[in-house]
N, CA, C and O atoms as a GROMACS GRO file, in nm:
protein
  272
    1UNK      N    1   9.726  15.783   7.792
    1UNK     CA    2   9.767  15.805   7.929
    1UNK      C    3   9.647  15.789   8.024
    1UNK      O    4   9.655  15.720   8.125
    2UNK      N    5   9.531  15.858   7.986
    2UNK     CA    6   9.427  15.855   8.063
    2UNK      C    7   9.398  15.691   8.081
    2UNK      O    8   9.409  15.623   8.183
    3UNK      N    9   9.357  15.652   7.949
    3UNK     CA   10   9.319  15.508   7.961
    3UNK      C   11   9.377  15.346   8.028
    3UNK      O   12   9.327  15.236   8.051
    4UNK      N   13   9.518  15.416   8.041
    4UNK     CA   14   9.630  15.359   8.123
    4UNK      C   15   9.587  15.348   8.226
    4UNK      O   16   9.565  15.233   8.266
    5UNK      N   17   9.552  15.476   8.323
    5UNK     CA   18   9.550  15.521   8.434
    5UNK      C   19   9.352  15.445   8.457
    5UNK      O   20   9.275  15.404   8.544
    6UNK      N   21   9.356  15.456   8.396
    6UNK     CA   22   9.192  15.375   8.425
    6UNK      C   23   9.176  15.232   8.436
    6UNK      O   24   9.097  15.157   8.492
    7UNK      N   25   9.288  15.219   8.356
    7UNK     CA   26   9.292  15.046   8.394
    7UNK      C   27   9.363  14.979   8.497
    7UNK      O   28   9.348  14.872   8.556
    8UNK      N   29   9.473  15.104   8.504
    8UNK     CA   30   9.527  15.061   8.678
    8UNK      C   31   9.433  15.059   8.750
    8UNK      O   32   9.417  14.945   8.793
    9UNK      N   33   9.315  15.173   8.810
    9UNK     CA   34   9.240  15.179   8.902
    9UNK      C   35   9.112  15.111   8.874
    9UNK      O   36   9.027  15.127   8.962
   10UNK      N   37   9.070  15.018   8.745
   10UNK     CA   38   9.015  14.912   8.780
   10UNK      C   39   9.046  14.803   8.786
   10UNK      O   40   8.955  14.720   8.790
   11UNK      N   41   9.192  14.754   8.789
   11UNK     CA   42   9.291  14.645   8.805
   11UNK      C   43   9.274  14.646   9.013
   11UNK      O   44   9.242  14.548   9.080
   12UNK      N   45   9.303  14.768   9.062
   12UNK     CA   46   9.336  14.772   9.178
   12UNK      C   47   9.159  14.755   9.272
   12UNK      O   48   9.139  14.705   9.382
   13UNK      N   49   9.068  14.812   9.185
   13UNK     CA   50   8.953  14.796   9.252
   13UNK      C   51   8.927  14.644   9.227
   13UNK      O   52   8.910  14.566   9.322
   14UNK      N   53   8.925  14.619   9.144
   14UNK     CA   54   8.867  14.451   9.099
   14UNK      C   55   8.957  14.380   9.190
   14UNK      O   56   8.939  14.259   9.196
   15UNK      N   57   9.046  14.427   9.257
   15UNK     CA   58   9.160  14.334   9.366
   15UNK      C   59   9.096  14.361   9.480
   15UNK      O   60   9.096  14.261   9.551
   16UNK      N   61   9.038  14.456   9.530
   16UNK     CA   62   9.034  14.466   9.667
   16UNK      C   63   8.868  14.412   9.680
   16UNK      O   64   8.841  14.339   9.776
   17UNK      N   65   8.769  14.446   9.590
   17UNK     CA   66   8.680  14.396   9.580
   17UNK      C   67   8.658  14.225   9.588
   17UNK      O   68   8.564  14.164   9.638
   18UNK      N   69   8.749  14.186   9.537
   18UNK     CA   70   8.748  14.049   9.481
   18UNK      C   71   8.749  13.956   9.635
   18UNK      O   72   8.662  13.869   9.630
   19UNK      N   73   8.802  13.956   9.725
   19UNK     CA   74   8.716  13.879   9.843
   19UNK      C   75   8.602  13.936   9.880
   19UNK      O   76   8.552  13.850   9.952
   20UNK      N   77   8.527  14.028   9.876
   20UNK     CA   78   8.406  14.028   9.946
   20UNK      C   79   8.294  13.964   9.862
   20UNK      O   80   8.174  13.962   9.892
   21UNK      N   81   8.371  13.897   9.721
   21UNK     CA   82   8.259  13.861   9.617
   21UNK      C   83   8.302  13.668   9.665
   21UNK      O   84   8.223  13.573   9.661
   22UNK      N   85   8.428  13.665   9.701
   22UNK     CA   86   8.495  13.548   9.698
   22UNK      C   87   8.420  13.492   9.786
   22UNK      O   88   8.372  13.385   9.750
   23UNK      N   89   8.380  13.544   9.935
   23UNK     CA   90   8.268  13.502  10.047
   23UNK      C   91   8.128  13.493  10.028
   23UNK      O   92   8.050  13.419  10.087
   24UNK      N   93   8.097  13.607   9.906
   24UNK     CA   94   7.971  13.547   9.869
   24UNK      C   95   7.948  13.415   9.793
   24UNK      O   96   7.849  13.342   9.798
   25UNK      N   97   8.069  13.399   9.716
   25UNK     CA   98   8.057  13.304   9.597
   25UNK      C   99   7.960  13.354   9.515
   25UNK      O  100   7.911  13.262   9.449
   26UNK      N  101   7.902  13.478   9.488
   26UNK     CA  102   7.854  13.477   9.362
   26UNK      C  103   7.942  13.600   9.293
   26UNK      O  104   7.953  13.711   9.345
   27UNK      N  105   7.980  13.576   9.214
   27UNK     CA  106   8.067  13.638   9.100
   27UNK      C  107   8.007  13.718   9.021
   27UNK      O  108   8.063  13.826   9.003
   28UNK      N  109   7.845  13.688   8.935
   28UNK     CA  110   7.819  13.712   8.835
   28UNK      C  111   7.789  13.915   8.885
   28UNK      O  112   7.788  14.000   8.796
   29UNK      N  113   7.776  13.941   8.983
   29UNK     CA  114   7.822  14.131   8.976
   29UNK      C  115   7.927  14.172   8.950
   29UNK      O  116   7.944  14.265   8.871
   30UNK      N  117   8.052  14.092   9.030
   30UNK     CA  118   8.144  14.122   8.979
   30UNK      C  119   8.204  14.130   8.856
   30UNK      O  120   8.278  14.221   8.817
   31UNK      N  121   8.169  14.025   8.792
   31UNK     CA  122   8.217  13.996   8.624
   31UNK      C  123   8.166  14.090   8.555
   31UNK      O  124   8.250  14.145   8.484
   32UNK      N  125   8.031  14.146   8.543
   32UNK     CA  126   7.951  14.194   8.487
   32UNK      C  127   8.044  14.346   8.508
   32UNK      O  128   8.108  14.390   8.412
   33UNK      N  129   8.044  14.425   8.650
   33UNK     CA  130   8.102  14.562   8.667
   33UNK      C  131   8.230  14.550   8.614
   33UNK      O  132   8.271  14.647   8.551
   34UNK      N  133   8.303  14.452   8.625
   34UNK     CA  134   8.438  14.445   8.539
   34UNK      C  135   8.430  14.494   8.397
   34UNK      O  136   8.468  14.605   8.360
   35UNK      N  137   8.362  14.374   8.298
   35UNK     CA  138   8.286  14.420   8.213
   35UNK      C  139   8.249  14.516   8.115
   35UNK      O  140   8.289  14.549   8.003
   36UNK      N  141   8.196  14.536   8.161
   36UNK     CA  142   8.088  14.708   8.168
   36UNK      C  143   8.222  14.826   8.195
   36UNK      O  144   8.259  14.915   8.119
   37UNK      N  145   8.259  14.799   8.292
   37UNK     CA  146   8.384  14.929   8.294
   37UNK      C  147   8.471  14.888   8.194
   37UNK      O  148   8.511  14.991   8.139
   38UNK      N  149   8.528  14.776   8.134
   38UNK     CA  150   8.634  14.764   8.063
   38UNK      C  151   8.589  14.846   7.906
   38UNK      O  152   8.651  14.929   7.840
   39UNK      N  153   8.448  14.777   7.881
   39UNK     CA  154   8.389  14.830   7.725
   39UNK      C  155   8.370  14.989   7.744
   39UNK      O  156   8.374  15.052   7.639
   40UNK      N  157   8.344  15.088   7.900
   40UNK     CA  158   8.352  15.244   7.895
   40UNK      C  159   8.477  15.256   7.868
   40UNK      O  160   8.498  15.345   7.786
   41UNK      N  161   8.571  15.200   7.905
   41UNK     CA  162   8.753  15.226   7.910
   41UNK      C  163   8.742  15.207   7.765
   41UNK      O  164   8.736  15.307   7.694
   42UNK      N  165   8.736  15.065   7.701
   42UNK     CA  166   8.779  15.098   7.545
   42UNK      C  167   8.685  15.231   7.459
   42UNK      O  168   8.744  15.316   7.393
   43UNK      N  169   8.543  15.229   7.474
   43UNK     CA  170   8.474  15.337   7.409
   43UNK      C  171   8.541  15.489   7.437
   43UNK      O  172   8.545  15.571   7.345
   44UNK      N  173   8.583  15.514   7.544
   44UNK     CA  174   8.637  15.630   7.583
   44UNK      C  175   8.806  15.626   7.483
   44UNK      O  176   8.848  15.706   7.399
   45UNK      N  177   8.862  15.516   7.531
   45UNK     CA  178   8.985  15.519   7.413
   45UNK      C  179   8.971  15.536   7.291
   45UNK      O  180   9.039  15.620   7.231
   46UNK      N  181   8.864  15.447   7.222
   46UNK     CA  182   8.848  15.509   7.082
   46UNK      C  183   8.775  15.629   7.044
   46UNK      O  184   8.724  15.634   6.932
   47UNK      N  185   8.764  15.727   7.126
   47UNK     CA  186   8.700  15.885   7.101
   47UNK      C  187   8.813  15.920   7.092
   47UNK      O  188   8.855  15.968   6.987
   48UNK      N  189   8.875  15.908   7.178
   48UNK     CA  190   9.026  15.978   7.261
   48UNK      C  191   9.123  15.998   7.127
   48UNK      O  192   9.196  16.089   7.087
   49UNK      N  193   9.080  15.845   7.069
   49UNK     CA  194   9.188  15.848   6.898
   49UNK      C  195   9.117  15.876   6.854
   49UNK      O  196   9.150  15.994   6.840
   50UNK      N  197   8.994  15.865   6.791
   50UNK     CA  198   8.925  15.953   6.738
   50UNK      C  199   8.943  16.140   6.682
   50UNK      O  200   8.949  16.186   6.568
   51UNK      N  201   8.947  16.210   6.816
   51UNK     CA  202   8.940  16.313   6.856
   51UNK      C  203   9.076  16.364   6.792
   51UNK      O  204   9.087  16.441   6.697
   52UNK      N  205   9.200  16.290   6.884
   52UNK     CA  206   9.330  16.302   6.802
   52UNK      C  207   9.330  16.317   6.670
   52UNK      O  208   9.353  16.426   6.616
   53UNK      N  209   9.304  16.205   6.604
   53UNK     CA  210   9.298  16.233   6.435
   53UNK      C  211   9.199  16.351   6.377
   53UNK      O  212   9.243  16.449   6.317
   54UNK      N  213   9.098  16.334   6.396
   54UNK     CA  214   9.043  16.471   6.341
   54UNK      C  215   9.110  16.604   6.406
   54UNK      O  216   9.098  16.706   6.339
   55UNK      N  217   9.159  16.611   6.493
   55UNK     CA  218   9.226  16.739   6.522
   55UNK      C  219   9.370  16.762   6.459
   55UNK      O  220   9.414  16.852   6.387
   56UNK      N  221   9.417  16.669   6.504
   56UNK     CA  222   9.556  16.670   6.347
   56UNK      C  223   9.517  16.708   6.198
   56UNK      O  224   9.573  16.791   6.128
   57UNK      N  225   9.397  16.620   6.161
   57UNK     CA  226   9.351  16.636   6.000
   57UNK      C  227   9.280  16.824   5.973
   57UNK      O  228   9.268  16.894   5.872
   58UNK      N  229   9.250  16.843   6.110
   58UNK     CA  230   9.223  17.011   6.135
   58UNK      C  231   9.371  17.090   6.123
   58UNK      O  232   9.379  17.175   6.034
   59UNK      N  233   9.469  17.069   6.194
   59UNK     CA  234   9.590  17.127   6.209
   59UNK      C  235   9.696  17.131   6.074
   59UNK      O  236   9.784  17.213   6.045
   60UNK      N  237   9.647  17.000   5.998
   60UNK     CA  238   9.745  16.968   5.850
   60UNK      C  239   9.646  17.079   5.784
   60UNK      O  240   9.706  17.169   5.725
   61UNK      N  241   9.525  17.086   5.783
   61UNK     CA  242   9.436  17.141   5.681
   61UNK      C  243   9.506  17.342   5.673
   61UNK      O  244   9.531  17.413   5.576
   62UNK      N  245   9.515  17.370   5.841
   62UNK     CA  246   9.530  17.491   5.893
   62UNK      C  247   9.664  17.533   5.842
   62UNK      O  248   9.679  17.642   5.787
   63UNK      N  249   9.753  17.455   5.858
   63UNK     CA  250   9.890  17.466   5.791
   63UNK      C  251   9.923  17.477   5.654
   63UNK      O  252   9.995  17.557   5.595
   64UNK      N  253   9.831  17.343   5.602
   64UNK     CA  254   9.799  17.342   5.445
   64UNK      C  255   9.776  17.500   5.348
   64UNK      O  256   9.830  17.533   5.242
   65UNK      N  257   9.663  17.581   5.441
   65UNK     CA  258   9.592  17.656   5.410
   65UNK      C  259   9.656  17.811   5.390
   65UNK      O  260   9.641  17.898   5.304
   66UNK      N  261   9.756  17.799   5.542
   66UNK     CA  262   9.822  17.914   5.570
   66UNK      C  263   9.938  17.935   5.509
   66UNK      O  264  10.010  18.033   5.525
   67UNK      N  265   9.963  17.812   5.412
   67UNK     CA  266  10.157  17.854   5.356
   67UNK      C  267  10.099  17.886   5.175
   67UNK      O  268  10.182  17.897   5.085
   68UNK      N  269   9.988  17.893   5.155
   68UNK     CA  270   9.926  17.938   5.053
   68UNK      C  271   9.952  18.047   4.992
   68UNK      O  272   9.884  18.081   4.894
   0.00000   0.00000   0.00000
């Protein structure tokens, strides 16, 4: 959900941004901050699952433990 919501609001920034780079004609900041935010968006997604699974593999363990 989060990561959704992050890619809308760099979908919508990379739009409004995108003529003031279009008048410069140089691109290569833009591409680059695109970029760069897309690889924090995926690194942040794969903690995110990350985090999920070890906390489930905590919760099966806790359950596991308690019907003992």
């Amino acid at each position: 959900m989060i990561t959704a919501g992050l890619l809308i609001y760099l979908a919508v920034l990379s739009y409004i941004s995108y003529s003031k780079y279009a008048k410069k004609g140089d691109f290569t900041d833009y591409y680059v901050t695109i970029g760069v935010t897309l690889v924090i968006i995926i690194l942040l997604w794969l903690l995110q699952t990350w985090r999920e699974r070890m906390r489930d593999k905590m919760n099966q363990k806790d359950k596991d433990g308690k019907s003992e």
